[in-house]
Phi, psi and omega in degrees: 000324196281280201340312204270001166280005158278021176257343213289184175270137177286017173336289194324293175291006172277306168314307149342295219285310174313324177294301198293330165316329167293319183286321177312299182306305183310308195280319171285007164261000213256002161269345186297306190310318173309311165320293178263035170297285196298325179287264179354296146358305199238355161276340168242354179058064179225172188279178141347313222252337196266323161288333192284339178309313179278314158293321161288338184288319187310304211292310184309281239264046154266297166326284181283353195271327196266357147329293180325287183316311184291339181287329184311285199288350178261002172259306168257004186113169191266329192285297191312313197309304204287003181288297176315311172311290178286333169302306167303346169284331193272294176302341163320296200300303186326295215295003194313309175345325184301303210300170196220000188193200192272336171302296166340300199290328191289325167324281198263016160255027165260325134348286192296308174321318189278336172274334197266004171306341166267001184308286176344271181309296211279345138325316170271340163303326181303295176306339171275342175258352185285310213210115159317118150030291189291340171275339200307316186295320154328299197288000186246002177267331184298293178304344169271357160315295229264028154275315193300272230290013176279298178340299187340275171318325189269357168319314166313293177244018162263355182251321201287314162288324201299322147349273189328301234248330180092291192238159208286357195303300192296002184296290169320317184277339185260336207252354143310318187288352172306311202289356351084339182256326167308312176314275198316315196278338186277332172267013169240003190241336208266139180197147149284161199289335147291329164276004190281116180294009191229016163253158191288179157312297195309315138352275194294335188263001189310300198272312183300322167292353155289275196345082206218062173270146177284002189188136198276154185284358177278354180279320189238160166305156182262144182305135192289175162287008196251309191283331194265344182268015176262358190284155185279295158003260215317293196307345179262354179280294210278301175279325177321319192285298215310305179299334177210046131265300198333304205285299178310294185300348186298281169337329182239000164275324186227026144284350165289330189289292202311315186292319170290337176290307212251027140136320187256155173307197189242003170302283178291357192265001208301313194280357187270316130001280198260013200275307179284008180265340169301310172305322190290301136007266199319307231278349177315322174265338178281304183306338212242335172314291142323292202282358144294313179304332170283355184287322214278303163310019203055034173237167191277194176276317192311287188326280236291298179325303188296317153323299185298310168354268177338294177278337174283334187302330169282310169336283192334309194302334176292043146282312190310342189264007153294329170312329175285322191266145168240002160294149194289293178330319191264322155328325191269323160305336190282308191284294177334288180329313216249343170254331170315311169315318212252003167299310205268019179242310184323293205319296200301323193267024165291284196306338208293295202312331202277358153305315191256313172290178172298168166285288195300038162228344198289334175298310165333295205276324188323306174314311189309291169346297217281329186293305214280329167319282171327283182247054145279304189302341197262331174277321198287291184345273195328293186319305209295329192271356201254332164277339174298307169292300178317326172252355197074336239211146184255346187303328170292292196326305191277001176265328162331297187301335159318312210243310180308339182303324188272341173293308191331301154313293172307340190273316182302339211251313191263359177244336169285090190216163177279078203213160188100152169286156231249344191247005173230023163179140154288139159285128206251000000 
């Protein structure tokens, strides 16, 4: 089988590809703000704590959107779900434009939170439906790429416009119109792969032959949430996000701030900016990479997942060793470490549900993950803005953020097991 898929046609990845485009778009409307954080700062004059307002209003209707949202996309599909979702998110960002104070600002970007909440789930619906097992960890490293590189990307080109135009507005407004110009090439590409009028037999039965749910979703109802939240999976899932996107998002809502807390500009700091979101990139293929290769290699899925678990959870923890150093470079290697790291642990725990579930639960738990995930973030928010200001300081934040990665890794390793009825989750 592994022989004859270099004959087969790659359609599948041409979707991949599309997912990842999404994600690129998504994380750069949802960074123009992060960017032009310190200007925006010092033009209303608000604080730490004024900012963190606006990052939590993203983070609620984010929290809550993405409850929703996986439940939104297994009812109606993936192609309508992500249609909707990035059309509301993309007008979200425009109207950012708008905006005239901390109120405004907190109205859309809690808009934008509640549309970009279908990004996640319907990505991972994708890849269960796209892509046989042994593939998935590639196909979830690509589209969870395109948060680094969007991060990457948008500094580059939210300073670039902001530069151009003299002011921060037309930023929020052009770089909305991505996701809506993405509408079109996702709706001229996208079917599941039983209905895609432009895939071969081969393709299809290539991607079909995985497929080893015990009960067709027409034999059975798809499960509620009271049946999927008795699972220890789900629970291991659910704290797993909860526990390290706080980190990741920290990183990317207040590292532009941070670098100025410690003395350089965002001018000179640009390449120290984009150097760890590059890292993060990476670590999406080295996580999603590895746990094929062991797979291929006869381990299972659960080990081969679990392994990369293990070791990015240590990885993660050297953020707290930027504290010691005061050169710009060795801080940034310290951060570079630490998303790479938390890049090849997303990746896996991106992959479990569409590992362990029906195709009609994967968005579900997924969504669930991406809510408790949401408010870890939203209490780490709140902390980050309330300790900065109270200490001056960013330093309780990075030793916190060190050391929780890793309870996260002892909850994934001991609830994600092979337990449960046979009609609500597989063995991985």
């Amino acid at each position: 089988m592994l022989r004859r898929v270099a004959f087969v046609d790659r359609l599948r990845w041409r979707i991949g590809a599309l997912l990842f485009l999404s994600t690129v778009i998504n994380y750069i409307d949802r960074q123009t703000l992060s960017v032009l954080g310190p200007t925006l700062k010092d033009q209303y004059h608000w604080t730490n704590a004024d900012f963190a307002l606006i990052v939590i209003a993203f983070r609620l209707a984010y929290t809550v959107g993405q409850a929703g949202a996986g439940r939104f996309l297994d009812a109606v599909g993936t192609r309508t779900g992500l249609t909707v979702t990035v059309a509301f998110y993309s007008v979200a960002a425009m109207l950012t434009s708008l905006a005239s104070g901390l109120r405004s600002f907190c109205f859309f970007r809690f808009l934008l939170g509640l549309g970009e909440a279908g990004n996640w789930p319907g990505a991972t619906k994708a890849v269960a439906e796209w892509f046989p097992r042994r593939e998935s960890g590639w196909a979830v490293a690509l589209f969870d790429s395109g948060s680094s590189i969007g991060a990457a990307i948008a500094p580059l080109l939210v300073l670039g416009l902001h530069h151009t135009f003299g002011t921060w507005r037309p930023a929020f407004l052009l770089t909305g119109l991505l996701g809506l110009l993405w509408l079109v090439l996702f709706r001229s590409l996208y079917h599941p792969p039983e209905t895609h009028p432009r895939i071969t037999d081969a393709e299809r039965d290539y991607i079909l032959s995985d497929r080893d749910d015990p009960q067709t979703t027409d034999d059975i109802r798809a499960p509620g949430y009271r049946e999927l939240l008795r699972l220890p999976q789900t629970w291991g899932i659910i704290l797993g996000k909860a526990l390290t996107d706080p980190v990741w998002f920290f990183i990317t809502d207040w590292f532009a701030i941070y670098l100025v807390s410690r003395g350089f500009s965002l001018e000179r700091g640009l390449l120290a900016f984009w150097i760890p979101f590059v890292a993060a990139d990476a670590g999406n293929f080295l996580g999603g990479g590895m746990s094929s290769y062991l797979i291929t290699r006869g381990v299972s899925v659960g080990a081969a997942r679990k392994t990369v678990i293990v070791v990015s959870g240590l990885g993660m923890s050297i953020l707290m060793a930027s504290l010691l150093f005061s050169s710009l470079a060795a801080l940034t290697v310290c951060f570079a470490i630490s998303t790479c790291s938390y890049a090849a642990l997303s990746t896996m725990v991106l992959n479990l549900p569409a590992d362990i579930y029906r195709r009609d639960s994967v968005a579900t738990v997924s969504g669930m993950g991406g809510a408790a995930a949401g408010i870890g973030t939203i209490a780490a928010t709140y902390l980050t803005g309330a300790v900065a200001d109270r200490y001056s300081s960013f330093a309780p934040i990075l030793i916190g953020a060190s050391l929780v990665p890793l309870l996260a890794v002892v909850v994934l390793v001991s609830l994600v097991r092979n337990t449960g009825s046979g009609h609500l989750v597989r063995r991985i």
